[in-house]
PADREN-695773 format. One record per residue (C-alpha): x, y, z. Coordinates in Angstrom, 3 decimals, padded with zeros to 6 digits. Layout:
N
[atom [X,Y,Z]]
...
This chain:
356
[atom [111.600,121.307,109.390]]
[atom [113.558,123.609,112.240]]
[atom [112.109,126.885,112.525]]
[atom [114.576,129.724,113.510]]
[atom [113.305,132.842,114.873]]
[atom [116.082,135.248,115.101]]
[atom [116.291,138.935,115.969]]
[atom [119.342,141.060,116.374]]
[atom [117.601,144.079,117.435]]
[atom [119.326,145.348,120.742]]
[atom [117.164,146.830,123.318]]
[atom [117.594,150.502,125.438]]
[atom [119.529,148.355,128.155]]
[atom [121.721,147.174,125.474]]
[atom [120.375,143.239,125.740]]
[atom [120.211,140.984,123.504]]
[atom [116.977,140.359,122.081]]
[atom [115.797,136.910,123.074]]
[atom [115.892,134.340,119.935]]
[atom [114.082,130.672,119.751]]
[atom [116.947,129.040,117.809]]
[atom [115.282,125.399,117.575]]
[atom [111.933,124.075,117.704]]
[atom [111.100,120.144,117.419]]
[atom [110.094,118.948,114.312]]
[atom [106.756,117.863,112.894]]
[atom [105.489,114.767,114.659]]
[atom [103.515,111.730,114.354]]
[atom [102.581,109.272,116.920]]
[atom [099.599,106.694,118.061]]
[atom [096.796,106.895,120.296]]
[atom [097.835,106.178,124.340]]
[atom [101.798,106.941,122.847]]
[atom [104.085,109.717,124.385]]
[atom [105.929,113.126,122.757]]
[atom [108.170,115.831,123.529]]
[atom [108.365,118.787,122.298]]
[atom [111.300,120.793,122.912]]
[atom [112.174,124.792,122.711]]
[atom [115.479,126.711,122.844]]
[atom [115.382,129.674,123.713]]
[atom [118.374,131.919,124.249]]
[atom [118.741,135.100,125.908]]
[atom [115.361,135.172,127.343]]
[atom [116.147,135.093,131.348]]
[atom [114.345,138.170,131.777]]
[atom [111.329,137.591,129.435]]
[atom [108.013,134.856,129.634]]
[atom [108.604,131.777,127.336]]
[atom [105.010,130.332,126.977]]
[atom [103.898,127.151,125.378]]
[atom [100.438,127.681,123.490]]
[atom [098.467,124.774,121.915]]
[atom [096.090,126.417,118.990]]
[atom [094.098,125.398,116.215]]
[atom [094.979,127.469,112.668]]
[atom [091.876,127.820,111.523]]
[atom [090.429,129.830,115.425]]
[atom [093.981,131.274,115.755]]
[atom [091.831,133.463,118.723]]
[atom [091.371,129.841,120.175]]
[atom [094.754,129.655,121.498]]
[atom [095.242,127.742,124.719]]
[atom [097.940,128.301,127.150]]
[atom [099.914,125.501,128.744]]
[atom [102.937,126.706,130.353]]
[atom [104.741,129.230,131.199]]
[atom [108.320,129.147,131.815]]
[atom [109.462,125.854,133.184]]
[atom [105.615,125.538,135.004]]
[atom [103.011,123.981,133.595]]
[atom [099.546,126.106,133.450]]
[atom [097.279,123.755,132.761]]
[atom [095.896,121.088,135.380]]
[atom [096.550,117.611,133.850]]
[atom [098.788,115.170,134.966]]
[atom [099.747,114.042,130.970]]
[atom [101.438,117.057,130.427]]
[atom [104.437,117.804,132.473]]
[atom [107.308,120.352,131.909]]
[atom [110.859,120.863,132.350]]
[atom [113.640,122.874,131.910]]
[atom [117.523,122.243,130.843]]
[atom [119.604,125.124,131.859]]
[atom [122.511,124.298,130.200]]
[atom [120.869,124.156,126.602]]
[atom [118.188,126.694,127.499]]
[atom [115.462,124.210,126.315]]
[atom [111.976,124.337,127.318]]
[atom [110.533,121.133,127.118]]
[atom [106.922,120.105,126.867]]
[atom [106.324,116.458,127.335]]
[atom [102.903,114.648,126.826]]
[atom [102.027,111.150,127.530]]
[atom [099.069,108.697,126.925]]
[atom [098.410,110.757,123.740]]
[atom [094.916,111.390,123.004]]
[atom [092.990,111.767,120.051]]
[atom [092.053,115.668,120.693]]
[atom [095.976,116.435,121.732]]
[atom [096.459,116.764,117.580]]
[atom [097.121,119.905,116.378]]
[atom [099.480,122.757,116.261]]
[atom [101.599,123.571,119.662]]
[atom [103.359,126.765,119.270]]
[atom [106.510,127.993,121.537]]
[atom [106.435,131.838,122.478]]
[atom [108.422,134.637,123.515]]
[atom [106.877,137.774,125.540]]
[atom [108.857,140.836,124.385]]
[atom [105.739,142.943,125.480]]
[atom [102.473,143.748,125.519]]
[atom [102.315,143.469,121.414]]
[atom [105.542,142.145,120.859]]
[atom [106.873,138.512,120.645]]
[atom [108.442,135.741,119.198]]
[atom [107.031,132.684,118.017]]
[atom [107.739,128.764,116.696]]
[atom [105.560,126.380,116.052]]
[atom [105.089,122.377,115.821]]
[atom [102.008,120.327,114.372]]
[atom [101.397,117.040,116.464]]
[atom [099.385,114.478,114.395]]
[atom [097.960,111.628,116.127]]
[atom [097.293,108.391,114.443]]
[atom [093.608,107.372,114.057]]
[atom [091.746,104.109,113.188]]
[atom [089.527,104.829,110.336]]
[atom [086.041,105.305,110.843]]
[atom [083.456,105.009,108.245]]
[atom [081.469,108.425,107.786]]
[atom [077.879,108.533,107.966]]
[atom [077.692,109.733,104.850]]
[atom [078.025,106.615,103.408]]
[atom [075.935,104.391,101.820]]
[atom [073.934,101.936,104.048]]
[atom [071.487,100.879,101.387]]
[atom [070.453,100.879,097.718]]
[atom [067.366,099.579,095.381]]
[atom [067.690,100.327,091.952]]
[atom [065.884,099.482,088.714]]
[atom [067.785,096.380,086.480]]
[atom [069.060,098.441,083.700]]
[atom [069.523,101.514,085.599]]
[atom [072.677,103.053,087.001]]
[atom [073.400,102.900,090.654]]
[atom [076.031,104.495,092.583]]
[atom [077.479,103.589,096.151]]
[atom [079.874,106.063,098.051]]
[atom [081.912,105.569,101.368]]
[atom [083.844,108.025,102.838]]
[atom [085.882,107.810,106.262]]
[atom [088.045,109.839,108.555]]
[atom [091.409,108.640,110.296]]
[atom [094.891,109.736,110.211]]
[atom [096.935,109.176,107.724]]
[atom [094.116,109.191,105.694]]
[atom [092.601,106.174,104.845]]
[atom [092.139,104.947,101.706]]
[atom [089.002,102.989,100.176]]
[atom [088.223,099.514,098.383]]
[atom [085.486,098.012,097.503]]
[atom [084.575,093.982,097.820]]
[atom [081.583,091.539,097.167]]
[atom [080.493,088.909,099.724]]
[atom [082.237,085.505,099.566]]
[atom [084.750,087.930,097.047]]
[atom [081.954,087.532,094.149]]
[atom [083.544,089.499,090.690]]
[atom [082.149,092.996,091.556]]
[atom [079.832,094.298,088.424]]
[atom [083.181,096.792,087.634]]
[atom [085.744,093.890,086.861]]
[atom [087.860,092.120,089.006]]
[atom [087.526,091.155,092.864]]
[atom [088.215,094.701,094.784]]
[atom [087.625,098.181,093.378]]
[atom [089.548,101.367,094.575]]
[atom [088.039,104.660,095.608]]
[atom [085.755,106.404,097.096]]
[atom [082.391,105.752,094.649]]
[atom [081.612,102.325,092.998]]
[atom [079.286,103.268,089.699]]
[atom [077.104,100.535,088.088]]
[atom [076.521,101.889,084.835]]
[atom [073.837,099.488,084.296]]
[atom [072.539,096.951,086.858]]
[atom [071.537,093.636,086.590]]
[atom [069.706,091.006,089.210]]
[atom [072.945,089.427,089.247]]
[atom [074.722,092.620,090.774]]
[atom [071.819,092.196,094.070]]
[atom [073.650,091.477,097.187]]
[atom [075.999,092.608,099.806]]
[atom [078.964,094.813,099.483]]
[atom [081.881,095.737,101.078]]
[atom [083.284,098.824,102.000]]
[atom [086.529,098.684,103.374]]
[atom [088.675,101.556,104.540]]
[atom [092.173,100.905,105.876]]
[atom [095.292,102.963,106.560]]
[atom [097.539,101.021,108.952]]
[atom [096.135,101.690,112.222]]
[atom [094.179,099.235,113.675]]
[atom [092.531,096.485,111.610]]
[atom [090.231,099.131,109.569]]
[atom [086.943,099.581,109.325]]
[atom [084.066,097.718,107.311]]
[atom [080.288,098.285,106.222]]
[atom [077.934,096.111,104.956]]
[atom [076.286,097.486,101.925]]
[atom [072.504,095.617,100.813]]
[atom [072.043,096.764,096.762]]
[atom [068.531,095.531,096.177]]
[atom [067.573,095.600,092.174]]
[atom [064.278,095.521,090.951]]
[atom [063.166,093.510,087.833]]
[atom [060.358,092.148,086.390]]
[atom [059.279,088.312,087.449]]
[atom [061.151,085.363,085.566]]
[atom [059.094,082.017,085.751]]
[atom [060.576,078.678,085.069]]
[atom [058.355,075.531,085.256]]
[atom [060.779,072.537,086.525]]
[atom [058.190,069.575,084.752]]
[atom [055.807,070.723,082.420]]
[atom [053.951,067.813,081.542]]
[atom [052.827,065.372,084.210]]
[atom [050.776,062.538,084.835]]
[atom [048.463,061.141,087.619]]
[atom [045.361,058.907,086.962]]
[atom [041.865,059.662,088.380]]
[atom [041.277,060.345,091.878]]
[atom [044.850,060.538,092.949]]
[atom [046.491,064.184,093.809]]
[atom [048.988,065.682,091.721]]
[atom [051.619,069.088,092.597]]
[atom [052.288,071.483,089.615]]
[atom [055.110,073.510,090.434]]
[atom [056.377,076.930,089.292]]
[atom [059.937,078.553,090.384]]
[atom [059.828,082.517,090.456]]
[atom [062.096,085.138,090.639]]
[atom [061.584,088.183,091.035]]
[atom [061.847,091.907,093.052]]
[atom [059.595,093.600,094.610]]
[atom [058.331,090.026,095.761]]
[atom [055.147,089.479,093.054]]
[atom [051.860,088.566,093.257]]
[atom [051.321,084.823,092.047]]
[atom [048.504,083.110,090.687]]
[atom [046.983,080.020,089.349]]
[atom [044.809,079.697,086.184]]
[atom [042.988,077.088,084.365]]
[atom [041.022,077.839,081.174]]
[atom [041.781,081.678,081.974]]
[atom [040.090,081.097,085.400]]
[atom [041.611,081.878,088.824]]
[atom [042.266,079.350,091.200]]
[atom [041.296,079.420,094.679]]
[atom [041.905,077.039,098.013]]
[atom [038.922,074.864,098.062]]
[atom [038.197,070.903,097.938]]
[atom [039.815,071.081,094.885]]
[atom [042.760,072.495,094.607]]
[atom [045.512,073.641,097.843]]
[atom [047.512,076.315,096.533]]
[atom [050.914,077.451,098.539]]
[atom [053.732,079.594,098.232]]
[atom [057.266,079.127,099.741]]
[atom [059.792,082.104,099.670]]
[atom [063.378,080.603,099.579]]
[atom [064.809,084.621,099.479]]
[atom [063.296,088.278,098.691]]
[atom [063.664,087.371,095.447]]
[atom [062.993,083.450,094.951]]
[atom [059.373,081.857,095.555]]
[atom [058.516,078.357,095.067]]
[atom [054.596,078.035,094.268]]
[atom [052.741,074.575,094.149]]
[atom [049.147,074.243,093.403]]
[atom [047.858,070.407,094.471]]
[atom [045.238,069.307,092.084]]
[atom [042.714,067.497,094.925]]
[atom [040.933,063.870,093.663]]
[atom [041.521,064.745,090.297]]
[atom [038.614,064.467,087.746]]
[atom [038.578,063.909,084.121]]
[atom [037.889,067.779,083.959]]
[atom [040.689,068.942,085.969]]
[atom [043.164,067.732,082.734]]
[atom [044.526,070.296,080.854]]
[atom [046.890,073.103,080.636]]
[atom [047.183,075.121,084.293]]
[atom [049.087,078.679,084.140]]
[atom [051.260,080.221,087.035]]
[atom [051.341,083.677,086.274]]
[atom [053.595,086.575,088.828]]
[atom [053.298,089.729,088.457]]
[atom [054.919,092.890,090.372]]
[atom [055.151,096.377,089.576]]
[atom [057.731,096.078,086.638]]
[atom [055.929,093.185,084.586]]
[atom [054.065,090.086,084.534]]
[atom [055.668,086.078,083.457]]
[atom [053.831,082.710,083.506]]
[atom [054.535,079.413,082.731]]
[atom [052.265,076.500,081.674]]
[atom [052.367,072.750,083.380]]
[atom [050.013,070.157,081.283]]
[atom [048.225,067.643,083.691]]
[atom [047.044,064.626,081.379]]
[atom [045.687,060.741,082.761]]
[atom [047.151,058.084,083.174]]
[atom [045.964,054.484,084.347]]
[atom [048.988,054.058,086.418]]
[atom [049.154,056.151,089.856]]
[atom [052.083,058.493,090.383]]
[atom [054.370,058.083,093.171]]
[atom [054.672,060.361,095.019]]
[atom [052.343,061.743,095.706]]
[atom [049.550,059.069,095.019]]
[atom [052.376,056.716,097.810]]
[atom [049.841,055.080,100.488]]
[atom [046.990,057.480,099.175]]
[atom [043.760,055.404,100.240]]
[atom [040.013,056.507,098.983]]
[atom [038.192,053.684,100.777]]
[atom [034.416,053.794,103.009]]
[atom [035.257,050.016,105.043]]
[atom [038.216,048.022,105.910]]
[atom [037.190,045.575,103.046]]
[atom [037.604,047.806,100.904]]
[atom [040.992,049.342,101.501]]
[atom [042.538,045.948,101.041]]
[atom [040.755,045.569,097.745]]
[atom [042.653,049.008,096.833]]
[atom [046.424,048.106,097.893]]
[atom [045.756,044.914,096.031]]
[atom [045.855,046.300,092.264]]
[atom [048.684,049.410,093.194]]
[atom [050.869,046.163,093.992]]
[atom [050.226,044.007,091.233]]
[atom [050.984,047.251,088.921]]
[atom [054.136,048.460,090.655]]
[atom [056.453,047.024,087.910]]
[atom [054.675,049.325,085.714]]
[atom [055.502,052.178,087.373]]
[atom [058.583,053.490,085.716]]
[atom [056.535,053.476,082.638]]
[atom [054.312,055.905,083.929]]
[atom [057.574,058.202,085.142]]
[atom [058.581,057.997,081.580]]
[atom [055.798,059.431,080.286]]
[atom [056.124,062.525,082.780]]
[atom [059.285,063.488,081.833]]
């Protein structure tokens, strides 16, 4: 828009008053770019023509930068110069800077409470940057709502969208949300993982934050082979898969009794993720005693699971992990030992059968 300041008011001497008929328009330009910013002025030989850089909301703040075809300020971006013949005073700035935004306004000294004004806004492009105000992190409850926000600042403006990792469906539908707040009426374990907030508006290649939403839910316990089969005084591994967040406690149980490492039993746990643990309890030189049901219970602070794993006899040895297992006192004896696990491995998949 041209702003026209004009004033037909003559003075004692019979003067014309001084007018700004033209004053550059709004304008818009990147970071390290260039601008100028030109003023007509007519009638003003006589009188100071000052340009001002001020910010509208501290209009008290107001900076000068020149005054007539001189430049004020000490800063080798700015220069100044002026065309007689079109009475234009013309500010020109290069290697624009982020803090050079704002409004630059074109004045007139009539006197000492007296002038005339014009004004220009200068907006400077700006790579978004994500606010701190954001999200970083969130742990919710499954079945409770959760709610991330991102905010950032730039110019123009930049706008938001929302993405999973490896562009997983978000909980909301579809592969990219838009706007400021994703809401999760409702979270499930499947919603854990890493989000995306993206904010973008054309300058630069955006900005991006990594978002962890941690939900908590009670344990879930699967038991991969529930039955198996070893014959005496071979070893055995039960195995229980568990999921679950916070990470639980695990245990192992036979006839209601809690299992401990000792010469019988070698009990270990193997975390895949937060929220995955693998648990194997070895059943040592196993007795006739130590067949029976076994129990893998987890428990954390929003419920408890278990899962059950029979261990009955066989005649046949297991492979693994009975492979190359020796219980011999002498060298005689050992070969008297390989001797029958030979002579029965055709058998073999008949005891695998019976473990499935």
């Amino acid at each position: 828009m041209t702003y026209f300041a004009y004033f037909k008011i003559c003075n004692t001497r019979g003067l014309r008053t001084p007018t700004i008929s033209h004053i550059t328009q709004e304008q818009i330009r990147d970071i390290g770019g260039q601008v100028d910013l030109d003023c007509s002025v007519h009638y003003a030989q006589d009188y100071p023509v000052l340009w001002m850089k001020y910010d509208r909301q501290k209009t008290t703040e107001a900076l000068p930068l020149s005054s007539n075809s001189g430049l004020i300020i000490r800063d080798s971006r700015f220069s100044m110069r002026f065309d007689a013949a079109s009475a234009t005073y013309t500010l020109s700035i290069k290697d624009i800077q982020e803090t050079d935004a704002g409004w630059y306004q074109c004045q007139v000294l009539l006197s000492v409470s007296n002038k005339i004004t014009a004004e220009v806004e200068l907006q400077v492009r700006r790579p978004p940057v994500i606010s701190d105000n954001s999200t970083r992190s969130l742990v919710a409850s499954e079945g409770e709502s959760a709610q991330m926000e991102c905010y950032a600042g730039g110019f123009p403006p930049p706008k938001i969208s929302w993405r999973r990792e490896n562009n997983a469906i978000l909980p909301t539908g579809g592969s990219i949300y838009r706007g400021n707040i994703l809401k999760l009426n409702s979270v499930h374990k499947e919603d854990r993982g890493t989000y995306y907030c993206v904010a973008e508006n054309g300058v630069g290649k955006g900005a991006r934050r990594n978002i962890n939403l941690e939900v908590e839910f009670a344990p879930v316990v699967t038991v991969p082979r529930p039955r198996l089969g070893q014959a005496l005084q071979y070893d055995m591994d039960l195995e229980c898969h568990v999921e679950a967040y916070p990470p639980p406690a695990i245990s192992w149980l036979k006839d209601e009794v809690q299992l401990s490492n000792n010469q019988h039993y070698r009990i270990s746990h193997f975390a895949t993720a937060d929220e995955f643990t693998d648990t194997t309890l070895r059943v040592i030189t196993i007795e006739k005693r130590q067949y029976g049901l076994f129990t893998c219970k987890a428990q954390n602070k929003l419920g408890t699971a278990e899962g059950q794993v029979e261990l009955f006899e066989t005649i046949i040895p297991v492979c693994p992990p009975a492979c190359g297992q020796l219980h011999y006192s002498s060298s005689a004896s050992a070969h008297a030992h390989l001797a029958p696990l030979a002579a029965l491995a055709p058998l073999a998949p008949l005891a695998l059968a019976a473990n499935r």
